[in-house]
C-alpha positions in Angstrom: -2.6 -61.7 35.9 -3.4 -60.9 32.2 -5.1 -57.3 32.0 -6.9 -56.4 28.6 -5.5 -53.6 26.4 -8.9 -52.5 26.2 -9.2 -51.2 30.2 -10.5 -48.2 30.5 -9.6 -47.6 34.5 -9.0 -49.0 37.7 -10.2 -48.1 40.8 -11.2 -49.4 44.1 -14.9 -50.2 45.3 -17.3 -51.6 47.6 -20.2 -54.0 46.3 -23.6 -53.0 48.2 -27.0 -54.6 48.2 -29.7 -52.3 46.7 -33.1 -53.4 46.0 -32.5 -57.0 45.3 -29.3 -56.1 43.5 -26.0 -55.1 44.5 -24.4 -52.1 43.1 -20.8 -50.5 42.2 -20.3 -47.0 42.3 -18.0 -45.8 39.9 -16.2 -42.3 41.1 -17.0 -39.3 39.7 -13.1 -38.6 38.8 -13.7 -41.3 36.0 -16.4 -39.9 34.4 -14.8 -35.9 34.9 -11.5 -37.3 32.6 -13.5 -39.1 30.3 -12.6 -42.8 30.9 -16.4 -43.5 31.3 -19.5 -42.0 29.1 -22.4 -42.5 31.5 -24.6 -43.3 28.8 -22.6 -46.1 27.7 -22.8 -50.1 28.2 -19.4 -51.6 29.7 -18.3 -54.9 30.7 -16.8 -54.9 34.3 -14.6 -57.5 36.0 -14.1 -57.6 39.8 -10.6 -58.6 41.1 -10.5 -60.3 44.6 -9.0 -57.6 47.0 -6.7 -60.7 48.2 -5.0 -60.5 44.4 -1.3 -59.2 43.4 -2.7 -56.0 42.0 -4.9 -54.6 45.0 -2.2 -55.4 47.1 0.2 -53.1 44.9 -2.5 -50.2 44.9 -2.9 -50.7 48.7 1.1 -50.9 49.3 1.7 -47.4 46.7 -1.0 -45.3 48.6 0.3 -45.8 51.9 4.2 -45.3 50.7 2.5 -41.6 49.9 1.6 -39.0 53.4 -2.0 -37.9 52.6 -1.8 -34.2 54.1 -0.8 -32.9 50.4 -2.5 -33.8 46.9 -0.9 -36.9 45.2 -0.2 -36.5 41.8 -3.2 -38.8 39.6 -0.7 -40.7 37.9 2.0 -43.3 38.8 5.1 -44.5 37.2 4.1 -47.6 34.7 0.6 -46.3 34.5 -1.0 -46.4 30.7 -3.0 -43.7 30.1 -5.1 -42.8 27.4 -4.6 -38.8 26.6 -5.5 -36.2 24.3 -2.8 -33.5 23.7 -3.9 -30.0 24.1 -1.0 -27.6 23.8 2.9 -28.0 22.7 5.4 -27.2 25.7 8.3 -24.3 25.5 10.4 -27.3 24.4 8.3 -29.1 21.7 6.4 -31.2 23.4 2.8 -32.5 23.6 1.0 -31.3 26.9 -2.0 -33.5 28.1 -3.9 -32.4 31.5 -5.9 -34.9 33.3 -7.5 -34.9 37.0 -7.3 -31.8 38.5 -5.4 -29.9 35.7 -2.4 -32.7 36.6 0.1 -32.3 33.4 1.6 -35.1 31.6 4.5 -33.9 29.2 4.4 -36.2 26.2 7.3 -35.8 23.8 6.8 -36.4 19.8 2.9 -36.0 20.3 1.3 -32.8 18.8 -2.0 -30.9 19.6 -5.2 -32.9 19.0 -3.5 -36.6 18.9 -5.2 -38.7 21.2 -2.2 -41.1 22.2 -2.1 -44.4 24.6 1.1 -43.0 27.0 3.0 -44.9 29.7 4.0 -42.9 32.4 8.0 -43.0 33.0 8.5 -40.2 35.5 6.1 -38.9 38.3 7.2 -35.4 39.9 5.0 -33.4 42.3 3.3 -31.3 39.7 3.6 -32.8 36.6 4.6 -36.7 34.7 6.7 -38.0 31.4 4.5 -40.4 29.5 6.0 -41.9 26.6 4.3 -42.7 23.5 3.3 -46.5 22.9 0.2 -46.4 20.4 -0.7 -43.4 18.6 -4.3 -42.3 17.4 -6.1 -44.4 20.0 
């Protein structure tokens, strides 16, 4: 399956009937880091849960126990990040849900950079650069 370089996130979701419609919530987590602008007209596709990539989500969140917070990210993810501070070592710090770190070397503070992640650990990830200025 082909996925646009334009996605903004990916999540999970029921379709319900409301008045004569039926109706997607979006989580709050994706307007909190900024993927979404509620105010803002998007185009949305649905993906059958039977597809490839529902069964990947499904299969990576039950690899993980749930007693203890996940980290936000996983390893191949592409993120889209803003840098906020420069590590002891140099390099570009980005935060996203719930203050999670993503280390991004050869970034510097204020670059918004498209990032893929290479290494998850417990309380922070590695994302290397792949577009800059997004």
């Amino acid at each position: 399956m082909q996925i646009s370089d334009k996605l903004l996130c990916l999540f999970n979701a029921e379709l319900t009937e409301s008045d004569g419609g039926y109706v997607v919530e979006i989580p709050d987590s994706e307007i909190e880091t900024g993927s979404l602008d509620p105010d803002e007209t998007y185009r949305v596709a649905l993906i059958s849960r039977d597809s490839g990539a529902s069964e990947e989500a499904d299969t990576s969140s039950k690899r993980r126990p749930s007693s203890e917070p996940q980290p936000p990210v996983e390893e191949g993810e592409i993120r889209y990040v803003e840098i906020e501070d420069i590590g002891k070592q140099g390099d570009g710090i980005a935060r996203v849900e719930r203050g999670y770190v993503i280390i991004v070397p050869g970034a510097e503070i204020g670059e918004q950079v498209k990032v893929e992640v290479s290494q998850v650990k417990s309380n922070f990830a590695v994302g290397e650069i792949i577009e800059e200025s997004v």
